[in-house]
LUMMAR-39610 format. One line per field, with one value per residue (C-alpha): residue number from 1; residue in one letter; z, y, x negated. Coordinates in nm, 3 decimals, padded with zeros to 5 digits, always signed. Each point is the difference from the previous one (the first is absolute). Layout:
BEGIN
seq [NUM ...]
type [A ...]
pz [Z ...]
py [Y ...]
px [X ...]
//
This chain:
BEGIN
seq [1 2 3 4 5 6 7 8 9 10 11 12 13 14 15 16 17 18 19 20 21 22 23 24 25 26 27 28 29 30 31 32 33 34 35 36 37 38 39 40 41 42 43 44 45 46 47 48 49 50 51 52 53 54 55 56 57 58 59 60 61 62 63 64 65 66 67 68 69 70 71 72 73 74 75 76 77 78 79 80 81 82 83 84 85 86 87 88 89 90 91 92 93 94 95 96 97 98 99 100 101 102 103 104 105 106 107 108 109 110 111 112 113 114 115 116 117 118 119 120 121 122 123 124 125 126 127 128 129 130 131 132 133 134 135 136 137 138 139 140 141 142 143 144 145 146 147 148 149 150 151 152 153 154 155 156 157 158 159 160 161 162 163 164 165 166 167 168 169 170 171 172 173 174 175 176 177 178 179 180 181 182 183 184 185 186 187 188 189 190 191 192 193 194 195 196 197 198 199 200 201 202 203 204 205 206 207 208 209 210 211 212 213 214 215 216 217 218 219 220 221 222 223 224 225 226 227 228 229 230 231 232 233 234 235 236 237 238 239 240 241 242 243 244 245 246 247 248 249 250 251 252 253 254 255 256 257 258 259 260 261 262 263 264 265 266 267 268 269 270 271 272 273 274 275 276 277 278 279 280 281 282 283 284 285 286 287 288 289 290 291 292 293 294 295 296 297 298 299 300 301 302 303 304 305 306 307 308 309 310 311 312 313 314 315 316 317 318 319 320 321 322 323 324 325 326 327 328 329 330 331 332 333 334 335 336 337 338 339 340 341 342 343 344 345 346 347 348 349 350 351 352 353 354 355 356 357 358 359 360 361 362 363 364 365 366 367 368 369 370 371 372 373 374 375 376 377 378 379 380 381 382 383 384 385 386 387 388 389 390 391 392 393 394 395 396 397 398 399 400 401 402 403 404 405 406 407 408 409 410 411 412 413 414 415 416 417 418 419 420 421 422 423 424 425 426 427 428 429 430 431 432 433 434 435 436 437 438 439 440 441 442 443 444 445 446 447 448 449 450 451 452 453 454 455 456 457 458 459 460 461 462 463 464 465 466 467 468 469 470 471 472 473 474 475 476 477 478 479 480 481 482 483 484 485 486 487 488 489 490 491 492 493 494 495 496 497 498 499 500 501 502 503 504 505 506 507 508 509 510 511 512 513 514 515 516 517 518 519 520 521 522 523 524 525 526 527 528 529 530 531 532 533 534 535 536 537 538 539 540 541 542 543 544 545 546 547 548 549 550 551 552 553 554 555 556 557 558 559 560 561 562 563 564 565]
type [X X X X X X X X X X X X X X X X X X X X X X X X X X X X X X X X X X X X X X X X X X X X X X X X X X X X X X X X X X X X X X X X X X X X X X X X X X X X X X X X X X X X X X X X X X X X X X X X X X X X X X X X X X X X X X X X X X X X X X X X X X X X X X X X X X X X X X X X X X X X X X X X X X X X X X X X X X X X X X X X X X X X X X X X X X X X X X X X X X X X X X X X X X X X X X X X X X X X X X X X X X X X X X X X X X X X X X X X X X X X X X X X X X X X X X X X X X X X X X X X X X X X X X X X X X X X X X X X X X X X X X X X X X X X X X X X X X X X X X X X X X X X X X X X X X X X X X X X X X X X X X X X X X X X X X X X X X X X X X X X X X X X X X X X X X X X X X X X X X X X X X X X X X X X X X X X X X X X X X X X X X X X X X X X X X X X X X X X X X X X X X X X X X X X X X X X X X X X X X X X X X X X X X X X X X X X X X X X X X X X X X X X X X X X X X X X X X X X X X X X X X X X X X X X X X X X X X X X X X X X X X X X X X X X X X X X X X X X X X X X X X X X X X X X X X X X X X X X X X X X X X X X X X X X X X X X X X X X X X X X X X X X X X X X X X X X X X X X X X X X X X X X X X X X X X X X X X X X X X X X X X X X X]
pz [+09.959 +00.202 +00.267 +00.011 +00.023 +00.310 +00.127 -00.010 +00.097 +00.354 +00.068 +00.011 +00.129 +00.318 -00.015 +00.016 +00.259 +00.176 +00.024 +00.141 -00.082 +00.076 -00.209 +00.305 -00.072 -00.311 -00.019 +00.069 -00.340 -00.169 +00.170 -00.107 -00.343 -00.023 +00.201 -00.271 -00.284 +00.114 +00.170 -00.293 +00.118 +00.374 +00.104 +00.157 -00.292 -00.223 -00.148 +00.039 -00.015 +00.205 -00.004 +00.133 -00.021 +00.091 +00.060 +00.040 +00.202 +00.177 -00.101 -00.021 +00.015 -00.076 +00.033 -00.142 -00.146 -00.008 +00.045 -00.084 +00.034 -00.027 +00.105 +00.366 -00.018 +00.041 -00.056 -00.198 +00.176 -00.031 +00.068 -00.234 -00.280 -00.364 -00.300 -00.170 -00.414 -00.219 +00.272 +00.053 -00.296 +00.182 +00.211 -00.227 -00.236 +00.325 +00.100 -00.378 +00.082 +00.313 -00.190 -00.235 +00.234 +00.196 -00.410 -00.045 -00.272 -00.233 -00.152 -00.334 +00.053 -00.263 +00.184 -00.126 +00.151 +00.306 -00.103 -00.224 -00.011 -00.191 -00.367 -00.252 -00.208 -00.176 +00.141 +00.314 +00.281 +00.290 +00.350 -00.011 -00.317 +00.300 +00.222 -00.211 -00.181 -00.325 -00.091 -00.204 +00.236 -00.007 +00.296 +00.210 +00.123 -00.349 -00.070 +00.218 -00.026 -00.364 +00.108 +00.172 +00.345 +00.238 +00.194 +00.292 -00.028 +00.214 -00.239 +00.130 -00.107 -00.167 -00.185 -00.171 -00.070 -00.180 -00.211 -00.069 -00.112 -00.255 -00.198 -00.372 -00.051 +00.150 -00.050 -00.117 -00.007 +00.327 +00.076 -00.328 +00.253 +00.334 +00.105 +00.356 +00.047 +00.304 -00.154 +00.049 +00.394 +00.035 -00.162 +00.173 +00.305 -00.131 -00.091 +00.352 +00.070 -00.298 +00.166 +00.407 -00.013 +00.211 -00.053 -00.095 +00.353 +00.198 -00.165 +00.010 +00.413 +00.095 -00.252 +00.034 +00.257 +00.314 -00.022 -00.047 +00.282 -00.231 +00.207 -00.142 -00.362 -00.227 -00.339 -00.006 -00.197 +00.176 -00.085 +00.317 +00.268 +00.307 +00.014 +00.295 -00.011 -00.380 -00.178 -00.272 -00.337 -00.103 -00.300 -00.015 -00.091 +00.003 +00.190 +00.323 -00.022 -00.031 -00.109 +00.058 -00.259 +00.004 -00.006 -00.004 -00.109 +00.054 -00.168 +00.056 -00.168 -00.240 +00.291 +00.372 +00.242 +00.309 +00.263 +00.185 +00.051 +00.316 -00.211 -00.361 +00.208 +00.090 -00.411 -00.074 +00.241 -00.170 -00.318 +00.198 +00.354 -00.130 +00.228 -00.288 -00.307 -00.104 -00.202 -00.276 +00.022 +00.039 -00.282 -00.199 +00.102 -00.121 -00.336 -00.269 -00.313 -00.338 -00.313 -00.272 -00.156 +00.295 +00.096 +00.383 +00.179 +00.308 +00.089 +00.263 +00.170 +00.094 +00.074 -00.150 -00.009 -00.073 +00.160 +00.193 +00.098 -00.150 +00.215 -00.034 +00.076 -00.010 -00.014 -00.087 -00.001 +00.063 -00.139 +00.099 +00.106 +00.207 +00.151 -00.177 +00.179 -00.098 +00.116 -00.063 +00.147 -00.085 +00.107 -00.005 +00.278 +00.213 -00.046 -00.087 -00.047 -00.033 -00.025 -00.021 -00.034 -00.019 -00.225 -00.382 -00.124 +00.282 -00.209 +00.215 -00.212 -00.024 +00.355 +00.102 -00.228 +00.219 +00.303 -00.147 -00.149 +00.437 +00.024 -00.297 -00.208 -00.339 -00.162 -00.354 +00.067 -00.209 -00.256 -00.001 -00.021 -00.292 -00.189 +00.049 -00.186 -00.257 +00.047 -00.136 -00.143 -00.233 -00.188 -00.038 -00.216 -00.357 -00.280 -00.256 +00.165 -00.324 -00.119 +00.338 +00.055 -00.249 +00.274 +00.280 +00.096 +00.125 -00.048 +00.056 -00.033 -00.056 +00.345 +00.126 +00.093 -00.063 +00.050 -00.098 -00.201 +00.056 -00.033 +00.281 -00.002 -00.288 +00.173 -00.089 +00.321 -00.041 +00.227 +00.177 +00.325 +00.120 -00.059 -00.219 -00.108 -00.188 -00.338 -00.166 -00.406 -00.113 -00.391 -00.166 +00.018 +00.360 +00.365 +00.323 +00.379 +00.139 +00.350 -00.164 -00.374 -00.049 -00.058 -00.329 -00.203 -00.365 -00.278 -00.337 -00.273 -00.051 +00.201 -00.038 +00.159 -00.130 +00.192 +00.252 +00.277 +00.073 +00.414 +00.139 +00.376 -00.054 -00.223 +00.212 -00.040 -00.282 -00.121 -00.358 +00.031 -00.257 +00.044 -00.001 +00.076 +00.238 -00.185 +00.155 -00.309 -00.215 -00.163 +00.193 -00.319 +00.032 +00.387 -00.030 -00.145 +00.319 +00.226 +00.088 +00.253 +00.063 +00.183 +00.149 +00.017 +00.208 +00.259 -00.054 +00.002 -00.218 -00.091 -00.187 -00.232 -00.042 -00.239 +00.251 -00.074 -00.283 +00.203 +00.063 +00.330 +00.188 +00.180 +00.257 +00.288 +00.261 -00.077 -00.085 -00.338 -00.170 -00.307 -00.238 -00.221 -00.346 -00.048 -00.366 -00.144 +00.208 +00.364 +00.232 +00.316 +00.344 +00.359 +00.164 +00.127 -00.085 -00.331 -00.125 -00.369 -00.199 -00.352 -00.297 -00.168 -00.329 -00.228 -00.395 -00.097 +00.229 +00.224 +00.365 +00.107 +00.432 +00.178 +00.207 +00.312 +00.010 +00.287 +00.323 +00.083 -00.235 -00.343 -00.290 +00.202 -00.282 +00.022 -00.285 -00.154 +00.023 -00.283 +00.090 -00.313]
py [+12.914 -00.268 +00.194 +00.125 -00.342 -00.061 +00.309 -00.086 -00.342 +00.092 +00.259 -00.283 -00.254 +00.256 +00.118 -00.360 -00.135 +00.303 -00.072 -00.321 -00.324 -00.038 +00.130 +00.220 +00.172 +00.152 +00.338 +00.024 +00.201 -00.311 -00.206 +00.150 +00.018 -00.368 +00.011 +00.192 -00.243 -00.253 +00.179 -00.125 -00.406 +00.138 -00.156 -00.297 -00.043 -00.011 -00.218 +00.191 +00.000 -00.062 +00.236 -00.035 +00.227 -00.189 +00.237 -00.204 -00.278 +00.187 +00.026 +00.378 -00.077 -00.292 +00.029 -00.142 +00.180 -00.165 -00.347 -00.323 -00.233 +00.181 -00.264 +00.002 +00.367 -00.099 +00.324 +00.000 +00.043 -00.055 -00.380 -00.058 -00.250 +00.053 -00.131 +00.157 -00.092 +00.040 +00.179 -00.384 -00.006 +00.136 -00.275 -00.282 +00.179 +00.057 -00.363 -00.101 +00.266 -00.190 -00.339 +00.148 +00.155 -00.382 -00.124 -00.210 +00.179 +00.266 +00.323 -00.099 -00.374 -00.113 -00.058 -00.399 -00.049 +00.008 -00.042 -00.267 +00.036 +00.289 -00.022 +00.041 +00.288 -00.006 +00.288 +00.027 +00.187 +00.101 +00.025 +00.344 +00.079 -00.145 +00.257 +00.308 -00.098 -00.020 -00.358 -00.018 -00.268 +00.109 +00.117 -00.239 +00.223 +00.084 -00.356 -00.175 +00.295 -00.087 -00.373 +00.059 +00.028 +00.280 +00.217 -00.071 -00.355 -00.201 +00.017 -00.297 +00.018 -00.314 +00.187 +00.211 -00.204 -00.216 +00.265 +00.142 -00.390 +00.024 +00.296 +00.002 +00.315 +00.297 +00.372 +00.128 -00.131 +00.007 +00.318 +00.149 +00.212 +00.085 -00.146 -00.085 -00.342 -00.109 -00.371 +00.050 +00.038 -00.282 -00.193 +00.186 -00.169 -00.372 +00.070 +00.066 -00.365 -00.122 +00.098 -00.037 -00.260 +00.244 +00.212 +00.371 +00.070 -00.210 +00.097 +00.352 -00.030 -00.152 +00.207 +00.312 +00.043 -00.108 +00.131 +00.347 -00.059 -00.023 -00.212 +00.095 -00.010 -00.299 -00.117 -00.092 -00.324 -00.120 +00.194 -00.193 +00.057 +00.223 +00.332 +00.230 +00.360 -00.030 +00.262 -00.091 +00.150 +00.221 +00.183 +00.297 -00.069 +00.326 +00.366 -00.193 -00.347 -00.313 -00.291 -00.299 -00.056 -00.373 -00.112 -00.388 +00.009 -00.361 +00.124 +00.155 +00.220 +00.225 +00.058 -00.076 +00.159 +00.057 +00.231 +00.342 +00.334 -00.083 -00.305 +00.213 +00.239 -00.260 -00.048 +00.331 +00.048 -00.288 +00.180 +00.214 -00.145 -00.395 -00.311 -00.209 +00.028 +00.257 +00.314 -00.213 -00.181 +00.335 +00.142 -00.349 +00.016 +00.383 -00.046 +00.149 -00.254 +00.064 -00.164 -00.156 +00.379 +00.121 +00.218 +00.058 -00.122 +00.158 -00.340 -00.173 -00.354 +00.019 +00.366 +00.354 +00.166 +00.361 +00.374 +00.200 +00.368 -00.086 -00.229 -00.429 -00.197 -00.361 -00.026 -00.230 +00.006 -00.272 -00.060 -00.342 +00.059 +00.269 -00.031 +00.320 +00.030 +00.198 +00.016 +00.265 -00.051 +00.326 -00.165 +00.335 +00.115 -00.307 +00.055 -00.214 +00.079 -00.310 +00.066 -00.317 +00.054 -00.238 +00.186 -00.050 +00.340 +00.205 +00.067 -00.137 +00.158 +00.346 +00.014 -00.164 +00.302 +00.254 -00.124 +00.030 +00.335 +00.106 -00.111 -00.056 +00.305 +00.033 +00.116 -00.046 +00.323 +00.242 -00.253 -00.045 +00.373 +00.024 -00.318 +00.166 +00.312 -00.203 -00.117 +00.250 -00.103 +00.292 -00.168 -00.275 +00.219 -00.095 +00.257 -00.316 -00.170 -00.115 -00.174 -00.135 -00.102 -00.266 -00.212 +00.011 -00.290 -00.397 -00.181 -00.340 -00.243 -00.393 +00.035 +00.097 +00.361 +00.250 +00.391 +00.235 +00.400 +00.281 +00.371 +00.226 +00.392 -00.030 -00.267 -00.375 -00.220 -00.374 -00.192 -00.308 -00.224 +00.211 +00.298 +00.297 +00.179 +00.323 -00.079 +00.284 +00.033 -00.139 -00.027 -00.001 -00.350 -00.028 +00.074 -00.039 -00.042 +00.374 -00.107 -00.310 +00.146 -00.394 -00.136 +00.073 -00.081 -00.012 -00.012 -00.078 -00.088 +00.143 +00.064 -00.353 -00.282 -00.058 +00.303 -00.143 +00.132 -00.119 +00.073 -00.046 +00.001 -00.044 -00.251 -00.278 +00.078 +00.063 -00.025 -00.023 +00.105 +00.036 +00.238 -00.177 +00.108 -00.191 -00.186 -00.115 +00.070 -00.299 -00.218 -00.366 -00.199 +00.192 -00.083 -00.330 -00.106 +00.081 -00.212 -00.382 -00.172 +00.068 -00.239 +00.061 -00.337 +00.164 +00.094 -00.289 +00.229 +00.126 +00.374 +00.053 +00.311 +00.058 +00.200 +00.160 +00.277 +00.099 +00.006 -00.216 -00.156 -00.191 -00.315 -00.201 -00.286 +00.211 +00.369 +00.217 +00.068 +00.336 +00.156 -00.007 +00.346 -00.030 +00.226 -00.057 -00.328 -00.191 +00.179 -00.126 +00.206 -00.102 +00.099 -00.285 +00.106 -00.363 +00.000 +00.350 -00.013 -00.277 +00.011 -00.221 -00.259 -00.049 -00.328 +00.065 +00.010 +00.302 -00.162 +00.006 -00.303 +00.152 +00.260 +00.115 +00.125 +00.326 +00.106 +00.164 -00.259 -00.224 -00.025 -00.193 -00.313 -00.159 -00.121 -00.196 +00.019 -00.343 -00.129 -00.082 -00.076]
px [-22.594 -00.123 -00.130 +00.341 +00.132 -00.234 +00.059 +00.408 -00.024 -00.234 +00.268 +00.257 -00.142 -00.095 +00.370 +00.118 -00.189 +00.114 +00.320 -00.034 +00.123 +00.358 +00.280 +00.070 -00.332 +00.116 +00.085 +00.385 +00.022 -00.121 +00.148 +00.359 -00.173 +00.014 +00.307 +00.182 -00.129 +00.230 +00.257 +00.280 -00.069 -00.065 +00.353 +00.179 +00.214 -00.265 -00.319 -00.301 -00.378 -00.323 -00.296 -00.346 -00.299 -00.351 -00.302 -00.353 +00.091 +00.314 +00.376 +00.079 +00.356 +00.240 +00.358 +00.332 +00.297 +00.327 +00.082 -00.128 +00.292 +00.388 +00.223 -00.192 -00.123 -00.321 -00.236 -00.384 -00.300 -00.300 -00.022 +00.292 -00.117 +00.051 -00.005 -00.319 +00.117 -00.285 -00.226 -00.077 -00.167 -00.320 -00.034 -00.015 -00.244 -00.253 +00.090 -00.163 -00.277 -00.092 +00.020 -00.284 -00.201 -00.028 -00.077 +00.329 +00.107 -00.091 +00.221 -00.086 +00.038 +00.284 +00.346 +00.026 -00.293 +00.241 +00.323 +00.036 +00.407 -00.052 -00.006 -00.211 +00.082 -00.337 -00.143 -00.233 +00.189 -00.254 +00.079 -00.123 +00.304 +00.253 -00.096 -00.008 +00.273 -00.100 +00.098 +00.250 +00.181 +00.408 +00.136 +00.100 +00.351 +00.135 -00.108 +00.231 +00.283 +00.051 -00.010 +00.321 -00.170 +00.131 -00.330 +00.286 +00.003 -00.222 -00.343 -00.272 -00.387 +00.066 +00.276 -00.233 -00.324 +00.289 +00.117 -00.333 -00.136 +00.200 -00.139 -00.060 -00.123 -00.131 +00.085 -00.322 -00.408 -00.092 -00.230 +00.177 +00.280 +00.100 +00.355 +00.098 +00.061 +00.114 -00.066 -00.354 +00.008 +00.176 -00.220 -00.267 +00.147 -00.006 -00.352 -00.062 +00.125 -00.195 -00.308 +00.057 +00.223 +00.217 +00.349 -00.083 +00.192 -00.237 -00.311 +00.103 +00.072 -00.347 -00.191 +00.161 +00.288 -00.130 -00.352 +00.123 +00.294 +00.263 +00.237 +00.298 -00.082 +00.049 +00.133 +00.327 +00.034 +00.312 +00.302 +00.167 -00.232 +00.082 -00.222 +00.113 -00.017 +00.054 +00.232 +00.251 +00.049 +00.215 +00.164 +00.239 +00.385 +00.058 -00.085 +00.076 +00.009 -00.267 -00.018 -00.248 -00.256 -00.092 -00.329 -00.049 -00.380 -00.209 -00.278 -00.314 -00.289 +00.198 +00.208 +00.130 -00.286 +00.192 -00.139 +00.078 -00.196 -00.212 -00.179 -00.040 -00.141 -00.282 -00.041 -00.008 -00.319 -00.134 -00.081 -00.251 -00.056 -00.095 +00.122 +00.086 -00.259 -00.242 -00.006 -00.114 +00.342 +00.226 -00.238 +00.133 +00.359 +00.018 -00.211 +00.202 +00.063 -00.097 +00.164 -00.199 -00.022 -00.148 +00.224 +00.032 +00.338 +00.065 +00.122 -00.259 +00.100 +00.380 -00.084 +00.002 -00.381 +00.018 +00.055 +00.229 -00.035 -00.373 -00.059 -00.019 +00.246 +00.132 +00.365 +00.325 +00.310 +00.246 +00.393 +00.205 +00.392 +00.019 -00.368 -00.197 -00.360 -00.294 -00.344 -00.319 -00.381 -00.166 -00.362 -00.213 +00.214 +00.071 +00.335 +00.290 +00.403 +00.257 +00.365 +00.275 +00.386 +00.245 +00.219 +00.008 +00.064 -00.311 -00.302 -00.219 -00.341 +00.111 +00.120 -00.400 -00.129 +00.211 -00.133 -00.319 -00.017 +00.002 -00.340 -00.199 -00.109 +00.024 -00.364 +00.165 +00.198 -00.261 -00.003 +00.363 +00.090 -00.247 +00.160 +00.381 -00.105 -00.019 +00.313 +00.224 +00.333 +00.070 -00.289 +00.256 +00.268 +00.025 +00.091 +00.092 +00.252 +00.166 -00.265 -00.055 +00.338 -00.045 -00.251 +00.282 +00.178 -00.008 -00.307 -00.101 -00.312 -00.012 -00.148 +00.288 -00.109 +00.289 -00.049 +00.256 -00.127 +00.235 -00.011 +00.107 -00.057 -00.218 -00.217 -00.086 +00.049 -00.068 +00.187 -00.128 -00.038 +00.274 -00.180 -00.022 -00.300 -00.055 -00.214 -00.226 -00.041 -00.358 +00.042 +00.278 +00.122 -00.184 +00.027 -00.112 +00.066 +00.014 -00.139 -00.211 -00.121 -00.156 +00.323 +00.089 +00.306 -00.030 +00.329 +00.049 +00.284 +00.319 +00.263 +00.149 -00.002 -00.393 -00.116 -00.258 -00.223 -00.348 -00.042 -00.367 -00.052 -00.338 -00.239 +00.190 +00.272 +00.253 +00.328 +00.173 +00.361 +00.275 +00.277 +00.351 +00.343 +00.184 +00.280 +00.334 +00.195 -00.140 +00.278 +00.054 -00.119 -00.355 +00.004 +00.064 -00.297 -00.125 +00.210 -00.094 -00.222 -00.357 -00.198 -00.372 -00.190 -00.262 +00.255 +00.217 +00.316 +00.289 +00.182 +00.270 +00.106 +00.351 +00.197 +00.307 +00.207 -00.205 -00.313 -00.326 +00.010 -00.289 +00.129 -00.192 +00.110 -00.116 +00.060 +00.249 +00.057 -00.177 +00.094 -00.292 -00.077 -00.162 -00.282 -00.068 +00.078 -00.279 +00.003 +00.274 -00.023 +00.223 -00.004 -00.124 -00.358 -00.177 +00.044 +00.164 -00.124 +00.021 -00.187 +00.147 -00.209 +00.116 -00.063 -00.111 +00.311 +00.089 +00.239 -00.048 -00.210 -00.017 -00.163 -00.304 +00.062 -00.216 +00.028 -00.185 -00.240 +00.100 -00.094 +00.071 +00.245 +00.113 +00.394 +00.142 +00.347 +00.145 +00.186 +00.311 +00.184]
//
């Protein structure tokens, strides 16, 4: 296999370099390839995307579709600057990588050690747990959504590191799980000036910007500053029509690299051809974490270690307003794909995958025709669905994780993240993933409201959920014990539940108000993404004393109902 892997990757580097260097040296017939990707945003009506191929130390091809700015029609290319989103993430985790290669810091150096604002939770949180994610800190987005602060409101680093003093808890142990926080790359960033003395943007420019020629690249730290050749952010209003997506970021290290294709094409070469740090450093930066069980994370420092086509690569994504970017090194090939948009609804990933799939071959095929044999959904057809009917239905977990069972054709489907996905019969009471037999899904109790399902991703990961059935018919007296006002002292702000029209409805300065659905007696569930399930705390006596929000990124943020008699 690896001479075959040699063998395929001499073939195109030879076929590459044959071609030349300019996107004009393509073969027409990929070059309309790539053309046809992007022919739906390829308009002057219309958002669109930016594409670059980098070859060795060469841009294949770079080109815009669409336009950058719609009230001038003002088209993308290749110099137009975006907003990168969490592809940023990258650069402040080889900015601490180049602090601990000069000995100013160290991975596993505890975070107070540097940030003394930050407080103590009695646990030791490493530098190293910021950057893989794993420490527990809330998210710093959801954080400030449910403080009543709008992601389109002007959002300052000060903002944040406020916020995110004021802590009491964390979500788990740190090392114990892997949950993105955005939280920890911002204070990534003030660790940075902890250390030099310097903004992440400055230290980032003379460190890493300039000496790889980066001229046009910075972080964006002042929402009011003039950047030309920047696009705007859009979303769609309907099959049509746009709208601006604000984005009034003053913050930096979670978020806010600004730059274009010409300069991420010089960072991209970087992870092979070295002008800024070593391999040592890029071997560093890509390191996968581990949690405290061992177990592997494909996680590395603000980005994504692990395969494509069976080959490496280091990737991210990125999501803020409108701006969706993505970005793949595949190092064994010296070879490197970024694709930005400034449209909320392109798929900026899958559309970097397409582009892809033209030049890098997949030596997984065998493997993957051998593995979909296996994958036979008639396998998946169960004889007892009366007994299995019992298992169908709502459930939830005090975590907050909700997956709906359902039978279709004979067929259990489990329904979750906006998915669904075939199950197969294991034992009786048990099943599994068809396409992923190690996540299993095991029931037990009757068919009432006791019935619960114990889900295991893997030894990391699992979920106890109880089945409920969504309840809208329950009298006003029983859902007025519910209503009141419900303060969080760690956030220093207020919701309200209202009894209206015979239903529960969430209150709140400055949102809209949301009904509220009971799932059981102790799960309210609403629509607002920052906090959409709410689980009731009762008192001894059994009367509601607040809730948790459980939610996302968030875990156990305690809000108390206020007495207000």
């Amino acid at each position: 296999m690896k001479a075959i892997r040699t063998l395929i990757l001499f073939l195109i580097s030879n076929l590459l370099v044959s071609v030349g260097t300019l996107a004009q040296a393509l073969p027409d017939t990929t070059i309309s390839k790539i053309n046809k990707l992007f022919t739906l945003w390829d308009k002057k009506n219309s958002p669109g995307c930016a594409v670059a191929i980098v070859r060795n130390d060469s841009i294949l091809f770079a080109k815009g579709y669409g336009m950058a700015n719609l009230e001038y029609d003002i088209p993308i290319e290749p110099q137009t600057i975006f907003h990168m989103a969490s592809i940023s993430k990258q650069f402040t985790a080889f900015a601490i990588v180049l602090l601990a290669k000069q000995g100013k810091l160290q991975l596993d150096d505890d975070i107070h050690k540097y940030l003394s604002w930050f407080p103590d939770l009695k646990e030791k949180i490493t530098i190293r747990n910021l950057l893989n994610h794993t420490s527990g800190i809330r998210d710093q987005w959801q954080l400030l959504a449910i403080s009543g602060t709008r992601l389109d409101d002007v959002i300052t680093q000060e903002h944040i590191i406020k916020i995110l003093s004021k802590q009491q808890a964390l979500n788990f142990k740190p090392g114990e799980q892997y949950s993105y926080s955005n939280s920890g790359f911002t204070m990534l960033a003030e660790i940075v000036r902890s250390v030099t003395g310097q903004s992440l943007r400055q230290f980032t420019d003379s460190a890493i910007f300039k000496p790889l020629g980066m001229a046009n690249t910075h972080f964006h730290d002042d929402y009011e500053e003039i950047v030309k050749n920047r696009s705007y952010s859009y979303y769609k209003t309907d099959s049509v029509h746009f709208a601006n997506s604000i984005l009034s970021y003053s913050n930096a290290g979670a978020t806010s690299l600004f730059t274009n294709l010409n300069d991420m094409s010089k960072w991209i070469m970087n992870f092979y051809t070295h002008k800024v740090g070593d391999q040592k450093d890029i071997d560093q930066l890509t390191q996968k974490g581990k949690l405290n069980s061992g177990k592997q994370l494909s996680y590395a420092l603000g980005i994504v270690s692990d395969t494509y086509n069976g080959w490496r690569q280091f990737s991210h994504g990125g999501a803020d307003a409108g701006y969706r970017t993505s970005l793949a090194v595949f190092p064994d090939l010296k070879m490197g794909i970024a694709v930005f948009s400034n449209l909320g609804d392109v798929n900026a990933g899958r559309k970097l995958y397409q582009v892809a799939d033209l030049f890098i071959p997949d030596t997984t095929k065998h493997k993957l025709a051998s593995e979909s044999e296996n994958i036979d959904s008639g396998k998946a057809v169960l004889n007892d669905t009366g007994a299995i009917k019992k298992f169908t239905g709502n459930y939830i977990g005090d975590d907050g994780f909700q997956i709906n069972f359902r039978l279709n054709n004979k067929k259990l489907f489990a329904d979750a993240f906006g998915r669904s996905f075939l199950l197969i019969k294991a034992t009786k009471d048990s099943f599994s993933l068809i396409s992923d037999p190690g996540v299993k899904f095991s029931f037990s109790g009757p068919a009432s409201g006791d019935t619960t399902v114990f889900v295991a991703f893997s030894a990391d990961e699992k979920h106890l959920l109880k089945k409920y059935i969504a309840d809208t018919s329950q009298p006003d007296e029983v859902l007025r014990a519910y209503a009141g006002t419900y303060y969080c002292p760690e956030l220093d702000c207020k919701y309200g539940i209202a009894l209206k029209d015979h239903h529960l409805i969430l209150t709140n300065n400055k949102y809209h108000d949301t009904v509220l659905t009971l799932a059981g007696g102790d799960h309210l569930v609403s629509d607002f993404w920052w906090m959409n399930h709410l689980m009731i705390i009762r008192n001894s006596k059994k009367e509601i004393a607040g809730f948790e929000v459980n939610s996302g990124r968030i875990m156990h943020l305690r809000f108390n109902k206020l007495d207000e008699k």
